[in-house]
TORKOL-4160 file (C-alpha; in steps of 0.2 Angstrom, whole numbers, padded with zeros to 4 digits, m for minus):
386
<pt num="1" X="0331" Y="0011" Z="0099"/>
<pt num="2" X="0325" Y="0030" Z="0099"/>
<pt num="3" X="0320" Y="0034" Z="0115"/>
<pt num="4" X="0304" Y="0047" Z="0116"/>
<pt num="5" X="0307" Y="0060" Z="0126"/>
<pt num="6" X="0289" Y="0065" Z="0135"/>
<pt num="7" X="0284" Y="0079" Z="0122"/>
<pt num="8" X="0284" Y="0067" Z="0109"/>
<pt num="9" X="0275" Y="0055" Z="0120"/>
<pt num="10" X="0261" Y="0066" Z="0124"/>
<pt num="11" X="0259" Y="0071" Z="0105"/>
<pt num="12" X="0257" Y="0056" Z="0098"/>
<pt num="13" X="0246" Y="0050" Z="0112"/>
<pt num="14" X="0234" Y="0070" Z="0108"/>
<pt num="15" X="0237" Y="0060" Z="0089"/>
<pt num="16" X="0228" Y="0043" Z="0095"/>
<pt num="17" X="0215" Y="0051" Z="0105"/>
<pt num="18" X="0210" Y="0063" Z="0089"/>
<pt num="19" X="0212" Y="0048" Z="0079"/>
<pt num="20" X="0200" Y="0037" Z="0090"/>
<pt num="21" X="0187" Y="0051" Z="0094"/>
<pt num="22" X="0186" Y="0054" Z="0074"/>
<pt num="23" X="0182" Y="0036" Z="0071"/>
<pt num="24" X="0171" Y="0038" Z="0085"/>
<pt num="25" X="0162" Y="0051" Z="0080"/>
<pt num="26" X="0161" Y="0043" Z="0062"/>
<pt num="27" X="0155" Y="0026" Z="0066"/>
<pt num="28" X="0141" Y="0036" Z="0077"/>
<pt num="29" X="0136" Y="0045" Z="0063"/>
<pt num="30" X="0134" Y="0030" Z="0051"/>
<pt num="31" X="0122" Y="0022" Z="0066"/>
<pt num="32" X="0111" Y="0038" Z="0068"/>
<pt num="33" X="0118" Y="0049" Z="0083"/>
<pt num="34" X="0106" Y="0048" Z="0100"/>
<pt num="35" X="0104" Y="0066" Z="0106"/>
<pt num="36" X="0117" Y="0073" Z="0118"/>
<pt num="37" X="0104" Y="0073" Z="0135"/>
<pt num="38" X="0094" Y="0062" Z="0129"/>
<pt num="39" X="0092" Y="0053" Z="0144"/>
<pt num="40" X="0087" Y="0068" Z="0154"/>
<pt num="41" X="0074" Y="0075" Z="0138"/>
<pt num="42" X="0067" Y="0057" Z="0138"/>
<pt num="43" X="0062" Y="0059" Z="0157"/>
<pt num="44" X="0056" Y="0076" Z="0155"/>
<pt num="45" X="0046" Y="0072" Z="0142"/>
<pt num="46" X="0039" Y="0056" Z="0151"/>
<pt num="47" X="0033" Y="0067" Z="0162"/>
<pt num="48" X="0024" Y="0080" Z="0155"/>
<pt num="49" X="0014" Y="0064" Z="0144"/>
<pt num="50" X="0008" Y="0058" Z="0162"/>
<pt num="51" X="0002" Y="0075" Z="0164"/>
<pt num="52" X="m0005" Y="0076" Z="0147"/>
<pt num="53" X="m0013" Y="0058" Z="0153"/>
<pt num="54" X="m0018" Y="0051" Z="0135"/>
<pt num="55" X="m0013" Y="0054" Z="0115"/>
<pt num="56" X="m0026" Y="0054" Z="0103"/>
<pt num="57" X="m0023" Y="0043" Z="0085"/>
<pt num="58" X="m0034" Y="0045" Z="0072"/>
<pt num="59" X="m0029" Y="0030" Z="0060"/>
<pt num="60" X="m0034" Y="0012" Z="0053"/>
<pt num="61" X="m0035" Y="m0003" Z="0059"/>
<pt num="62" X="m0020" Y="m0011" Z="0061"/>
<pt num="63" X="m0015" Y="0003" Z="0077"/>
<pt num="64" X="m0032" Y="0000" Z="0085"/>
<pt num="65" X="m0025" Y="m0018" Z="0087"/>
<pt num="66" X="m0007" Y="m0011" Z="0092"/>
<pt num="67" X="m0018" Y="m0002" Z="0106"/>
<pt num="68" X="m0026" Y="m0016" Z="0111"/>
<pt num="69" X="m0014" Y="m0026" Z="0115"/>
<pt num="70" X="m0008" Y="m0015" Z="0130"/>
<pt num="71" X="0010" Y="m0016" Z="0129"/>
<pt num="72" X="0012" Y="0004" Z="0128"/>
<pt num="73" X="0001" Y="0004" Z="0142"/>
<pt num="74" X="0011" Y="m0008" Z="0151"/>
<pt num="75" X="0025" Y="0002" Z="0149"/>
<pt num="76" X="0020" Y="0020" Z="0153"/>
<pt num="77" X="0006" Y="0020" Z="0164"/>
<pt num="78" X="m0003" Y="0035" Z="0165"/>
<pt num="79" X="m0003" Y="0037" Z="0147"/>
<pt num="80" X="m0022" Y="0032" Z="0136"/>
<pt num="81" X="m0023" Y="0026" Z="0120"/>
<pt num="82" X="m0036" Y="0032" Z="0110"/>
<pt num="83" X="m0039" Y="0027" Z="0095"/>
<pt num="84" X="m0051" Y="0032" Z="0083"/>
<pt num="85" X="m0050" Y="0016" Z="0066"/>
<pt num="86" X="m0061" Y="0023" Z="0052"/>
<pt num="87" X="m0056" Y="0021" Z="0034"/>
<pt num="88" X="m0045" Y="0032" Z="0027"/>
<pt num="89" X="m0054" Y="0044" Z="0020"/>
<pt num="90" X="m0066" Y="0045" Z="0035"/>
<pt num="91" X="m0053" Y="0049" Z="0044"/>
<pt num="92" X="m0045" Y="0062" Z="0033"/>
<pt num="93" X="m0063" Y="0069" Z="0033"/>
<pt num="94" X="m0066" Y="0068" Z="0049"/>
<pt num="95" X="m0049" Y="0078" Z="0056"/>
<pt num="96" X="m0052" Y="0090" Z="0041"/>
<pt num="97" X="m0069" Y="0096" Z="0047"/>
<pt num="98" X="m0066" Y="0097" Z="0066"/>
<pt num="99" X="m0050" Y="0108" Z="0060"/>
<pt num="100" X="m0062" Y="0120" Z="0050"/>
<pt num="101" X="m0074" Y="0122" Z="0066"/>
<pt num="102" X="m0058" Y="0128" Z="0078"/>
<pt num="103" X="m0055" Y="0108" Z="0087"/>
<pt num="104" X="m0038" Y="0100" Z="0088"/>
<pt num="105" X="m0041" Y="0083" Z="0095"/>
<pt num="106" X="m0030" Y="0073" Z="0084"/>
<pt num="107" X="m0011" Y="0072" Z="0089"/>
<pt num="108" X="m0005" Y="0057" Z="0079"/>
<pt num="109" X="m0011" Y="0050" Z="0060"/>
<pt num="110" X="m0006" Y="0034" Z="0054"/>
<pt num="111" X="m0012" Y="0027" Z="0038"/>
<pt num="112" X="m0005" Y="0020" Z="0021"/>
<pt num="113" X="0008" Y="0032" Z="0013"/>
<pt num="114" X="m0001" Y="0041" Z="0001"/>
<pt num="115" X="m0014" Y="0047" Z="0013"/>
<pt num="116" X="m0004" Y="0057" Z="0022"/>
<pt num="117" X="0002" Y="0065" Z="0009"/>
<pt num="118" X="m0016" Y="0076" Z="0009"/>
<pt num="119" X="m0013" Y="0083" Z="0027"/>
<pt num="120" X="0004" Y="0089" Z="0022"/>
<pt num="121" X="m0005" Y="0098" Z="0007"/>
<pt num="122" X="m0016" Y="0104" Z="0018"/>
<pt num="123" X="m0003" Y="0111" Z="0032"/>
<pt num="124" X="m0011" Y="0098" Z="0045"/>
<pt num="125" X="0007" Y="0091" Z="0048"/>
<pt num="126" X="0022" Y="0096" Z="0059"/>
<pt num="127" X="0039" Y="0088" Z="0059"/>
<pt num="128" X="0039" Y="0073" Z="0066"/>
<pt num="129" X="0057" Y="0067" Z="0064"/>
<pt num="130" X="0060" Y="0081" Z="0078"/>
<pt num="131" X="0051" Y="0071" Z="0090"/>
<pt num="132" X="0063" Y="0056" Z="0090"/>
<pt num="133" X="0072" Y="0055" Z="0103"/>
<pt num="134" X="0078" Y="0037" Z="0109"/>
<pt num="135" X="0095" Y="0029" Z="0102"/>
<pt num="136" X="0089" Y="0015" Z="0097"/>
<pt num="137" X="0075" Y="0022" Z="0085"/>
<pt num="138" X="0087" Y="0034" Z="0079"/>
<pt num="139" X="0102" Y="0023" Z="0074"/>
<pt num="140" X="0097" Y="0019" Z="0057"/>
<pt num="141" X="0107" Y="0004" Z="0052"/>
<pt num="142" X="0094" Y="m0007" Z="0064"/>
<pt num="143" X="0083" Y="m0002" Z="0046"/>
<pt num="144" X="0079" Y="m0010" Z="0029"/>
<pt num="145" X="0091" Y="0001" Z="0019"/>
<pt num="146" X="0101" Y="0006" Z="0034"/>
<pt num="147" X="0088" Y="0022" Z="0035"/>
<pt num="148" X="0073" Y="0029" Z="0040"/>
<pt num="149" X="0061" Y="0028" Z="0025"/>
<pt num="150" X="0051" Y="0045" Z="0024"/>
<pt num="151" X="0034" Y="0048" Z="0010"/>
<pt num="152" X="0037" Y="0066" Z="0008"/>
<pt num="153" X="0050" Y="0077" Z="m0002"/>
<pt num="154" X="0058" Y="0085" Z="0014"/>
<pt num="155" X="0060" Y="0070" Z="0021"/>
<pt num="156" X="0053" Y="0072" Z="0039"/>
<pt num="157" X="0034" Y="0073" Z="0037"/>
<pt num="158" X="0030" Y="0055" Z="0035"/>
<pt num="159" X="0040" Y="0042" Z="0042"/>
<pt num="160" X="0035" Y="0023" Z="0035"/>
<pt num="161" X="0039" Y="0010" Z="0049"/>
<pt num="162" X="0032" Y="m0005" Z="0039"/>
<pt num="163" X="0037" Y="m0013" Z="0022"/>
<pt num="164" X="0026" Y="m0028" Z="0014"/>
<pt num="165" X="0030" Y="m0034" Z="m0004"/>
<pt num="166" X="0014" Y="m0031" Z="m0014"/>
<pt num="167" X="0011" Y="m0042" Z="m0026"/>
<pt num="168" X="m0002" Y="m0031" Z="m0033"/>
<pt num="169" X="m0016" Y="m0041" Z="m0024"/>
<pt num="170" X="m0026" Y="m0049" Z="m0037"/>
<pt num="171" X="m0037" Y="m0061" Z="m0027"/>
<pt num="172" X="m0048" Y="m0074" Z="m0038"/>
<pt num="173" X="m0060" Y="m0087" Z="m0037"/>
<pt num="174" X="m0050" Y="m0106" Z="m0038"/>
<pt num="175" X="m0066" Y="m0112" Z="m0045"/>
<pt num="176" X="m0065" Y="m0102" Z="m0058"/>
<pt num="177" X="m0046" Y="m0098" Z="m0060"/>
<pt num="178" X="m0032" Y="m0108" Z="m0059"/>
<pt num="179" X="m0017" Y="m0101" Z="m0053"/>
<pt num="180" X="m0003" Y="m0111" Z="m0059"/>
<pt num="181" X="m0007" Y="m0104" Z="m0078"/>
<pt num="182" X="m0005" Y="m0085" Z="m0070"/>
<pt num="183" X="0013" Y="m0081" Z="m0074"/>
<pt num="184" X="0010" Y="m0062" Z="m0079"/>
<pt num="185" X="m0004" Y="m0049" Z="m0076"/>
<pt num="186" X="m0006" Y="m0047" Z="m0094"/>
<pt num="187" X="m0012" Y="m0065" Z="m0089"/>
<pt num="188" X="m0025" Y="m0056" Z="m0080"/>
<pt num="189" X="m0032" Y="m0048" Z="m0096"/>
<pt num="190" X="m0035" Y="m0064" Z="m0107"/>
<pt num="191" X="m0052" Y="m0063" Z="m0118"/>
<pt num="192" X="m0061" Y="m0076" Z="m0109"/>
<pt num="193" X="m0059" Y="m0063" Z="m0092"/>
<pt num="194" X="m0070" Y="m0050" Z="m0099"/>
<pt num="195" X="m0083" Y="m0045" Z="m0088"/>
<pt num="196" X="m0076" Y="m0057" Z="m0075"/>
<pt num="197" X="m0067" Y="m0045" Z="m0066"/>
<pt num="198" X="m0071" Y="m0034" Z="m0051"/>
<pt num="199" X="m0060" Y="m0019" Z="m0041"/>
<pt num="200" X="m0062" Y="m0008" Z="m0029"/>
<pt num="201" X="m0064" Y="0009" Z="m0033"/>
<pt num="202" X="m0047" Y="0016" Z="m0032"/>
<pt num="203" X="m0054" Y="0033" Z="m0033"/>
<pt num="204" X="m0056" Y="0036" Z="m0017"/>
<pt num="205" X="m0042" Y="0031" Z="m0004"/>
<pt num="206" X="m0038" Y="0015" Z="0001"/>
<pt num="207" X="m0034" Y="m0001" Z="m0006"/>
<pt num="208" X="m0027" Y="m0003" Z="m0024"/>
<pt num="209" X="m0017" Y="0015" Z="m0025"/>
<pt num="210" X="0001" Y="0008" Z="m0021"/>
<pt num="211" X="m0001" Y="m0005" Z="m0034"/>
<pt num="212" X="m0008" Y="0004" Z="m0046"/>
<pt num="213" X="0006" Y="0017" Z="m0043"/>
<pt num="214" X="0015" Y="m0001" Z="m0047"/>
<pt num="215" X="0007" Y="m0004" Z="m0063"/>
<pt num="216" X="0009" Y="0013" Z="m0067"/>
<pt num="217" X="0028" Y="0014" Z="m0064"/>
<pt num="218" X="0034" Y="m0002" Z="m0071"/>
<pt num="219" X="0041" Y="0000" Z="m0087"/>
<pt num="220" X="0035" Y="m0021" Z="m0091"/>
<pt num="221" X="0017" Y="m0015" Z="m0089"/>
<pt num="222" X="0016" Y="0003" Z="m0087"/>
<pt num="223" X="m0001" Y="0017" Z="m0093"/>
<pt num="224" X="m0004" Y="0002" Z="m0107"/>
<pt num="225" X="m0011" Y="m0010" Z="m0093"/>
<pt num="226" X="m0020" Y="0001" Z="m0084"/>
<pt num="227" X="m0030" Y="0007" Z="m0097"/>
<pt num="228" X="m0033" Y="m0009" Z="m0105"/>
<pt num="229" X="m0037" Y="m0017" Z="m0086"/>
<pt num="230" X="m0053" Y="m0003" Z="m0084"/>
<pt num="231" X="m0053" Y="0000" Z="m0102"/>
<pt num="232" X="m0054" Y="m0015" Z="m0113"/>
<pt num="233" X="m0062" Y="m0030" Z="m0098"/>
<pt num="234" X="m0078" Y="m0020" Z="m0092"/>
<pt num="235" X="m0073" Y="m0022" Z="m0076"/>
<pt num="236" X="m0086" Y="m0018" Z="m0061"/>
<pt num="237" X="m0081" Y="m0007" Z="m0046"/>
<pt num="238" X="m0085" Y="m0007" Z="m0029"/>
<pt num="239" X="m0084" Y="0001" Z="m0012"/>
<pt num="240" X="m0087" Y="m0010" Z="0000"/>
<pt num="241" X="m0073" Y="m0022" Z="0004"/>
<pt num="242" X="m0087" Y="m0035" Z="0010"/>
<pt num="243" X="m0096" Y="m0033" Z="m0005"/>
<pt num="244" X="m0083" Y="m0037" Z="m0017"/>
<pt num="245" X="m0077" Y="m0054" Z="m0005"/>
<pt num="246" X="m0093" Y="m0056" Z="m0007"/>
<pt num="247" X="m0095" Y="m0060" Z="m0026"/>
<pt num="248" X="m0076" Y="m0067" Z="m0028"/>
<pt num="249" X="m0081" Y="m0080" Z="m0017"/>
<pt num="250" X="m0101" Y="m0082" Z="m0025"/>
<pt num="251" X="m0093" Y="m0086" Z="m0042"/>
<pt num="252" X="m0102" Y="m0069" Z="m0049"/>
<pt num="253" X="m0082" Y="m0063" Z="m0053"/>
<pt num="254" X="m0069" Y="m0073" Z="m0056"/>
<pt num="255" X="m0055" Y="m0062" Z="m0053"/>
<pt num="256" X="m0054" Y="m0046" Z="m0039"/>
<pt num="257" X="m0041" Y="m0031" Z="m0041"/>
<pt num="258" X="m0039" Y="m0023" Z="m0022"/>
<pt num="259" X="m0049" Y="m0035" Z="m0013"/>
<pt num="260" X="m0039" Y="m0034" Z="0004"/>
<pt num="261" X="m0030" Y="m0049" Z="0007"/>
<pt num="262" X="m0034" Y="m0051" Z="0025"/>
<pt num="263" X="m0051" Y="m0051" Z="0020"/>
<pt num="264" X="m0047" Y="m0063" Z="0006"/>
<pt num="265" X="m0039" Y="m0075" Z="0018"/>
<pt num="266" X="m0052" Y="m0073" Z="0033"/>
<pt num="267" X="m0066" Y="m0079" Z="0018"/>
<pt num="268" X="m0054" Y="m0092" Z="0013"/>
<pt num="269" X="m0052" Y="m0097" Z="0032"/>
<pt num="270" X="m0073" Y="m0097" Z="0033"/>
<pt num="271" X="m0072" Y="m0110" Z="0017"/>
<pt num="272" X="m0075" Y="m0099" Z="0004"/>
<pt num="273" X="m0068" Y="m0103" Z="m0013"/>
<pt num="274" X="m0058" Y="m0089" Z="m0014"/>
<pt num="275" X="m0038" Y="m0084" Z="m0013"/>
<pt num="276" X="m0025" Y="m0070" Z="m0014"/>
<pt num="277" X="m0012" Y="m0072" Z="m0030"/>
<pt num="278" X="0002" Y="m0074" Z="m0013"/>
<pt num="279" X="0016" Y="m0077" Z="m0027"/>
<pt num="280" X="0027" Y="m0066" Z="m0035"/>
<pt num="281" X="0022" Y="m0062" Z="m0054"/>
<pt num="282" X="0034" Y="m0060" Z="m0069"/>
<pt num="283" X="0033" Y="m0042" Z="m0066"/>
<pt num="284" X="0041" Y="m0041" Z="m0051"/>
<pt num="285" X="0034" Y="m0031" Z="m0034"/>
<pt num="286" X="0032" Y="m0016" Z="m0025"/>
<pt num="287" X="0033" Y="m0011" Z="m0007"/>
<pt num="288" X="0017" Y="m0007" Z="0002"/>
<pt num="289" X="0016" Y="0001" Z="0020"/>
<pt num="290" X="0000" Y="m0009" Z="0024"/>
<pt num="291" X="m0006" Y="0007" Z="0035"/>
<pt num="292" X="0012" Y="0009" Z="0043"/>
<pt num="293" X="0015" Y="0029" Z="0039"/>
<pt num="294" X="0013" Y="0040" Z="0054"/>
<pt num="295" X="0011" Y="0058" Z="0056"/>
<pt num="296" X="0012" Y="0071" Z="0069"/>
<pt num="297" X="m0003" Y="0082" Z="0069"/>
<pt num="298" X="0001" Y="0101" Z="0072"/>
<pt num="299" X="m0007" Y="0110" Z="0086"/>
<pt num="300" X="m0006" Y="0090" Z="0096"/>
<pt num="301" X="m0018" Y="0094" Z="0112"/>
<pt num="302" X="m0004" Y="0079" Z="0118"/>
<pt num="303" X="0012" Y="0085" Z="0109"/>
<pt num="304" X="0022" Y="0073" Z="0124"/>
<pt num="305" X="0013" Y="0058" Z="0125"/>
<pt num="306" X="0013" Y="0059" Z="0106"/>
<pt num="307" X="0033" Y="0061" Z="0106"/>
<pt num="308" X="0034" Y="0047" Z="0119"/>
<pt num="309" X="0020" Y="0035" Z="0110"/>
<pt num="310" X="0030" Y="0038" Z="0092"/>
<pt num="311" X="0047" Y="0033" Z="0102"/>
<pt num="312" X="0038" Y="0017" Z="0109"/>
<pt num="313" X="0029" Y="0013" Z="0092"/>
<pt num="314" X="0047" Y="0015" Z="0081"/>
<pt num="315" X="0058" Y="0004" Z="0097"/>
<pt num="316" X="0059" Y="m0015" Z="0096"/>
<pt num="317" X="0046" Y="m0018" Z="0108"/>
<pt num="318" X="0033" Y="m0006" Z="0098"/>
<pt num="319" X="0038" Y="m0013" Z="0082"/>
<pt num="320" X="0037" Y="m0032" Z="0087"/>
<pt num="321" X="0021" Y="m0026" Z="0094"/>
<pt num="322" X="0015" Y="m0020" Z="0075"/>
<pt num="323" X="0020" Y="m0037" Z="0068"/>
<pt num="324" X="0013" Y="m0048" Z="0082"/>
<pt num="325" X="m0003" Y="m0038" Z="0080"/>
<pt num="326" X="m0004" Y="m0039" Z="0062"/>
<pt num="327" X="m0003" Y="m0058" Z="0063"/>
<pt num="328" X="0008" Y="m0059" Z="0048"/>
<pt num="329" X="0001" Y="m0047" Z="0038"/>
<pt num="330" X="0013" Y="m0032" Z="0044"/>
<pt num="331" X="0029" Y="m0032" Z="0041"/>
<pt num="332" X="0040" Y="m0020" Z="0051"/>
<pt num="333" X="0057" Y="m0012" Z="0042"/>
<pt num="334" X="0065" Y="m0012" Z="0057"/>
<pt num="335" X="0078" Y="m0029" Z="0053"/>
<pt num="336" X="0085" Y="m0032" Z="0071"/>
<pt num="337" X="0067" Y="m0040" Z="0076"/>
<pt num="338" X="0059" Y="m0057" Z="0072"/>
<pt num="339" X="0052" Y="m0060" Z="0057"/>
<pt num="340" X="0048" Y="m0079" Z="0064"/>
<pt num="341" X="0028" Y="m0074" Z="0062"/>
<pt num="342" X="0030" Y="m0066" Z="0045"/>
<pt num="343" X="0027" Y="m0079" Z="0029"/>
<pt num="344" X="0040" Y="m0078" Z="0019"/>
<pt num="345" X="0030" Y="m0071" Z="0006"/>
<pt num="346" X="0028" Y="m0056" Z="0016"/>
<pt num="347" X="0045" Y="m0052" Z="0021"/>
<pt num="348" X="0057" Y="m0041" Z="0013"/>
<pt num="349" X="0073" Y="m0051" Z="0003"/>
<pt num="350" X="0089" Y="m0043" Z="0000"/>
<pt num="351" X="0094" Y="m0042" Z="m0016"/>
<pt num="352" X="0076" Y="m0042" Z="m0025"/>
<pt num="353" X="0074" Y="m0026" Z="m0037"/>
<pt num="354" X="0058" Y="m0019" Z="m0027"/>
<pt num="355" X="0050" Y="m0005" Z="m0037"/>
<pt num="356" X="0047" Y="0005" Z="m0019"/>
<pt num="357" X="0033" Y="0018" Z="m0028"/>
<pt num="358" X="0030" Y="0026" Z="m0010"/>
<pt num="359" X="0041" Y="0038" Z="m0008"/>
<pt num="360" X="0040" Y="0058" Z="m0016"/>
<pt num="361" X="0047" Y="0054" Z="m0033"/>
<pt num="362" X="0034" Y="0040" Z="m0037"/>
<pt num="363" X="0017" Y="0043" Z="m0027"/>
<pt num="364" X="0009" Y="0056" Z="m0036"/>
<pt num="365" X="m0010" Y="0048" Z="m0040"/>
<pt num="366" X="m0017" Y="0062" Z="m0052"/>
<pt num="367" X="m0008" Y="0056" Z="m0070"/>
<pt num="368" X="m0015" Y="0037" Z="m0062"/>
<pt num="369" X="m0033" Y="0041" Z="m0059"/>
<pt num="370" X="m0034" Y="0052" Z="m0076"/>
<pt num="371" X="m0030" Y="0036" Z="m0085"/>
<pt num="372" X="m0041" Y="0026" Z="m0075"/>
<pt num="373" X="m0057" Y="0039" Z="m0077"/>
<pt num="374" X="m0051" Y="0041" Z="m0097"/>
<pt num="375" X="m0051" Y="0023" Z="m0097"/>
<pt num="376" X="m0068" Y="0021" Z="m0088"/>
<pt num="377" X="m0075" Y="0034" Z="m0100"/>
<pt num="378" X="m0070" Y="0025" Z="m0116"/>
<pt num="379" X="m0077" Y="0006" Z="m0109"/>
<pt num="380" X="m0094" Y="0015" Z="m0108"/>
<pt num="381" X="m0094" Y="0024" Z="m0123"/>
<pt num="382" X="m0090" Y="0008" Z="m0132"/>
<pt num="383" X="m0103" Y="m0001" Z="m0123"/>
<pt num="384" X="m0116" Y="0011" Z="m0128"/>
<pt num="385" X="m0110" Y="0010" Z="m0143"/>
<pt num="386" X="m0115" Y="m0008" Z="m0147"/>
């Protein structure tokens, strides 16, 4: 048996050591690596937010509700949650015009992905990947797709937190429709539909863009169905969410593009004959965000207590908050959490081909709407025409 003398020991123990710090060093980087200090820039930046006393989120509804509930509160007292729930394009306008007059009162945006996308154009947005700080938000295998998903082409702008299949959210009449004979969405352009159909005016931000980013990017359906959908059925728009529930469930339209499903299933809740299509269609599905894609605002007034609120919101506790909140209707991409309250319509599913249209490559609206104003154009011309 060689015997090692205690040079050979000591070099073959430096090889172990380098061999083990390597893999290390690897299997920290596959995780997402936590900040060296973190601990003491986490406490520092704790408390400069108390100083700060309050962050300032313009956004929808769904993180009014995550305010509410006072589990951020709980956790850093000292810190205020205000939160200003317009629609989207209210918002957008509102943050816009205090920004032309000189006033920074915003420090966070959250909304659905695309709308974003106009306050980076804009240069409203600083990095917000920087701000991130906690290991656990930062190991990225606790993710759907072992990342962070980000809505913009440097990739640390606008950071989705949430992921719902979207079924394209038809929503119909089940006095009027029945369900089981809806295996397509060229179903949904049948003769006998004409003039029986409503949609929100995707023209304006809010509900409908991802799935018409869907339609528009899915090679089964494509530009064809989308000019044929507000080309060909003399479809009626609308604005006002309440509006359009309001005539699925009267019977004056049969079938709704971009009624929100939480309104859909609150009216079905009240009694109303009314229903989202909450099965997966021939077609497939995309991924919607359901208002989950937040945004640092440059020149924050609270640039700690917005670090510390986006550490909280993208942590297990902030993130089980989101779901619990959105009573089923959120679905948060972090996969280390519950999904107990999600149906399972609603949840994510390996091994499913998701056509996920929010991210840089897909999300452009402009070709989208032009189709859908061209579209528009041609119904009334041929309707003037008779």
């Amino acid at each position: 048996m060689r015997r090692y003398k205690h040079a050979d020991w000591a070099r073959n123990l430096g090889f172990v050591l380098i061999a083990v710090e390597g893999f290390l060093n690897a299997s920290s980087s596959i995780a997402g690596e936590a900040k060296p200090g973190w601990e003491a820039e986490w406490k520092k930046t704790v408390a400069a937010a108390k100083q700060e006393g309050q962050v300032t989120i313009y956004g929808t509804s769904p993180m009014h509700a995550i305010a509410e509930a006072g589990v951020f509160q709980k956790a850093y007292p000292g810190i205020k949650v205000v939160t200003l729930a317009p629609a989207p394009a209210e918002a957008f306008q509102r943050l816009m015009a205090e920004r032309r007059v000189g006033r920074y009162l915003a420090d966070f945006y959250t909304a659905g992905a695309t709308s974003p996308l106009r306050l980076l154009d804009t240069k409203v947005l600083d990095p917000i990947k920087p701000l991130l700080i906690l290991p656990e938000v930062l190991d990225e295998s606790k993710w759907w797709e072992g990342r962070h998903h980000y809505n913009d082409h440097e990739q640390k702008y606008i950071l989705v937190y949430t992921g719902n299949p979207q079924l394209g959210t038809p929503s119909v009449n089940t006095n009027l429709v029945n369900q089981k004979e809806i295996k397509s969405f060229w179903d949904f352009l049948h003769p006998k539909w004409k003039g029986k159909i409503e949609s929100r005016d995707m023209r304006i931000p809010g509900a409908g863009s991802v799935n018409t980013l869907f339609f528009y990017h899915n090679p089964s359906l494509g530009p064809k169905f989308i000019r044929r959908l507000f080309g060909e059925m003399d479809i009626t728009l609308f604005r006002d969410i309440r509006q359009g529930i309001d005539w699925l469930g009267t019977g004056k339209f049969a079938i709704c593009f971009y009624c929100s499903n939480a309104d859909t299933d609150l009216a079905k809740q009240q009694g109303l004959p009314v229903s989202p299509v909450d099965f997966m269609l021939k077609e497939g599905a995309t991924i919607s965000s359901h208002a989950g894609a937040a945004a640092f605002v440059s020149k924050a007034p609270h640039p700690n207590a917005a670090k510390v609120f986006i550490n909280w919101l993208l942590s297990r506790e902030g993130q089980m908050t989101s779901q619990e909140t959105g009573r089923g209707r959120v679905n948060s991409r972090r996969i280390d959490i519950s999904k107990e309250m999600i149906p399972p319509v609603g949840r994510l599913v390996k091994g499913v081909n998701y056509l996920d249209v929010e991210n840089p490559e897909m999300n452009n609206l402009e070709p989208v709407l032009k189709i859908v104003e061209e579209a528009l154009a041609e119904n009334e011309k041929r309707k003037k025409g008779q």
